[in-house]
C-alpha positions as CSV (number, residue, x, y, z in Angstrom):
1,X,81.0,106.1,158.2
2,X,81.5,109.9,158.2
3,X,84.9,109.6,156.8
4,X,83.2,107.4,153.7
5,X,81.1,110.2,153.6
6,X,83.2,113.2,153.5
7,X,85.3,111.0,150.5
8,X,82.7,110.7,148.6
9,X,81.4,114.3,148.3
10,X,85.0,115.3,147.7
11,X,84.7,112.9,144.8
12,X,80.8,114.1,143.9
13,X,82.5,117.3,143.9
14,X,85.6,116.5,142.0
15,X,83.6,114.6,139.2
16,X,81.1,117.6,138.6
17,X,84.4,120.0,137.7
18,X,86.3,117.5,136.1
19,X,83.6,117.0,133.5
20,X,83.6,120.6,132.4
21,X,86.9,120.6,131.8
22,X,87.1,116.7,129.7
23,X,88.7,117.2,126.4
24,X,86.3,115.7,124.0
25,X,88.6,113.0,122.7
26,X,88.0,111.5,126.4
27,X,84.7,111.7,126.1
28,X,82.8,109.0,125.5
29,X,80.5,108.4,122.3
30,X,77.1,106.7,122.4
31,X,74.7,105.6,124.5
32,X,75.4,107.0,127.9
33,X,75.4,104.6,131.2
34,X,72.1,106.0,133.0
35,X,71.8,102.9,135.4
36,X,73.4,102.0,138.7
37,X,71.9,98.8,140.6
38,X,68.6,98.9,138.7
39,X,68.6,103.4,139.6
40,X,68.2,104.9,136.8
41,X,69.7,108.9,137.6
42,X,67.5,110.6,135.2
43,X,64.2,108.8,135.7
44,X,64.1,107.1,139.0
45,X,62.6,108.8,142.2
46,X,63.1,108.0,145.6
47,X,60.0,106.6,146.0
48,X,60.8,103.7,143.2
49,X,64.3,102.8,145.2
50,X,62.3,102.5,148.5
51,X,60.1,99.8,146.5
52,X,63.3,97.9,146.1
53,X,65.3,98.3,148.2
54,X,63.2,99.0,151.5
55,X,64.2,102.0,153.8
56,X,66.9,103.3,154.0
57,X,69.3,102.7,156.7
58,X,69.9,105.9,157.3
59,X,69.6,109.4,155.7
60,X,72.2,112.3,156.1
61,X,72.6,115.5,154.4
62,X,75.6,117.1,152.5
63,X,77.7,120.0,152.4
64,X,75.4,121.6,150.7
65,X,72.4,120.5,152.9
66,X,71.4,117.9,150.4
67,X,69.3,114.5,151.5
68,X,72.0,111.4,151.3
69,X,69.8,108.0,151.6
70,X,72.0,104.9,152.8
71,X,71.4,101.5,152.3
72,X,73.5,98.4,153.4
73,X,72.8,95.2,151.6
74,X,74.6,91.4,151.2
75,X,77.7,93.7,152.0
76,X,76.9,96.4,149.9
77,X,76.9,99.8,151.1
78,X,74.6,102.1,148.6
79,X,74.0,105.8,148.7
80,X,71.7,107.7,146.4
81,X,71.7,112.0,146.3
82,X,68.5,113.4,145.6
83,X,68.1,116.8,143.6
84,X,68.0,120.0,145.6
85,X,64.6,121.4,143.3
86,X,63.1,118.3,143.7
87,X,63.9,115.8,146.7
88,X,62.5,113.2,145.4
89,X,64.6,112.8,142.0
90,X,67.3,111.0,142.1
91,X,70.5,112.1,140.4
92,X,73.3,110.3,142.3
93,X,74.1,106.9,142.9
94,X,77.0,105.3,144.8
95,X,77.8,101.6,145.8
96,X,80.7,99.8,147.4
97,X,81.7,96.8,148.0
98,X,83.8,93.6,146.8
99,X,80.9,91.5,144.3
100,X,77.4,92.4,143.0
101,X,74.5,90.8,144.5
102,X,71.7,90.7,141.9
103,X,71.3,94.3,140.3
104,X,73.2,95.5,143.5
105,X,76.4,96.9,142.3
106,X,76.0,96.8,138.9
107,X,75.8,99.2,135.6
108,X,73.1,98.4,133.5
109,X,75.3,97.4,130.7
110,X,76.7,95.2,133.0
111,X,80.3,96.5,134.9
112,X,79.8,95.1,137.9
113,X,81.8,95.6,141.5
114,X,84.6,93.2,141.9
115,X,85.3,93.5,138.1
116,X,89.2,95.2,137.2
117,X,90.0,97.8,134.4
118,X,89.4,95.2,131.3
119,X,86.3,94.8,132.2
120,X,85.9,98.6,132.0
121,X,87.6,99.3,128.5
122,X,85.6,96.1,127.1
123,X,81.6,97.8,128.2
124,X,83.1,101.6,127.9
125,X,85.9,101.6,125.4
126,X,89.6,103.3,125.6
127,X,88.3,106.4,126.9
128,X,88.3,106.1,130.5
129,X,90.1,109.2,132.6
130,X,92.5,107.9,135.2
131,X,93.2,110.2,137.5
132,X,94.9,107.7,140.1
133,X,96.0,104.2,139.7
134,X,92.9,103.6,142.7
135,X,90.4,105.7,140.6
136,X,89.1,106.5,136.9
137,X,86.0,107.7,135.3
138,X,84.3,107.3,131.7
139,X,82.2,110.9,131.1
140,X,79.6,110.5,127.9
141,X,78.7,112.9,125.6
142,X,75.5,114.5,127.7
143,X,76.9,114.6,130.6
144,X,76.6,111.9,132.7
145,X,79.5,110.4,134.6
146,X,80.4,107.1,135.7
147,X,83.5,106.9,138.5
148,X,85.3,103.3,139.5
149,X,87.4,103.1,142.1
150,X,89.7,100.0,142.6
151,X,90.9,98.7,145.5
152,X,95.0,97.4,145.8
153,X,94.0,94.4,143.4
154,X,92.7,96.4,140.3
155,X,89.4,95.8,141.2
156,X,86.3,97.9,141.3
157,X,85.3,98.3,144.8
158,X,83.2,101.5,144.3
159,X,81.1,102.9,141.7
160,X,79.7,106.2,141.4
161,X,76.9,107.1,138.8
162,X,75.9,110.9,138.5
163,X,73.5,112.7,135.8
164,X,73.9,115.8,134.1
165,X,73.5,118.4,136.9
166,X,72.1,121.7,135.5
């Protein structure tokens, strides 16, 4: 558990510099992904998740002291990050696992876990970043990121949504 902890702030971490640095020919155009299993990481609040998805698990903090909430659902494990000026905003949401169940695990235009890179290209387009044949991301225009990692198969077995962090 602490080790799928410590990986995903490295990649928290990685995707907040990477995106300051995307040429803008990888950048994708139009309507940014905001949505990651029914979160939205610009308007939901903790509150809203807790209506769906009941309490969490359990709740850690980051490097950074930052609340983590965990949930683990139909062999999902999802993790939201709230904001540091306002706890509860969410801006951060990860999930992983091998299929969706319901809205669990699932972009709200519809890449879902278990899906491979076609899948990918067809909702995003050619842009996607690949930094590692087990991990890409699409970044849009106003800053919101979306990383997919893929297990040995080529398919998506984690999903990271992240807003624009100011």
């Amino acid at each position: 558990m602490r080790r799928l902890l410590i990986t995903a702030l490295i990649l928290a971490v990685a995707t907040i510099s990477l995106a300051q640095h995307v040429p803008d020919e990888q950048i994708t155009k139009g309507q940014p992904e905001t949505v990651l299993s029914g979160i939205d990481v610009y308007r939901s609040t903790l509150k809203q998740v807790i209506a769906m998805y009941g309490k969490p698990a359990s709740q850690e903090k980051d490097a950074q002291g930052l609340p983590i909430y965990i949930w683990q659902k139909s062999g999902i494990k999802m993790q939201i990050g709230t904001d540091y000026d306002n706890p509860e905003k969410v801006y951060a949401v990860h999930v992983w696992g091998a299929k969706p169940a319901g809205k669990l695990g699932l972009t709200g235009k519809g890449l879902a876990l278990g899906c491979d890179k076609d899948c990918v290209k067809k909702i995003y387009g050619d842009r996607l970043i690949e930094h590692h044949p087990d991990e890409a991301m699409v970044v849009f225009v106003e800053g919101t990121e979306l990383t997919i990692g893929f297990d040995d198969h080529g398919h998506i077995n984690h999903l990271a949504l992240v807003g624009e962090v100011e």
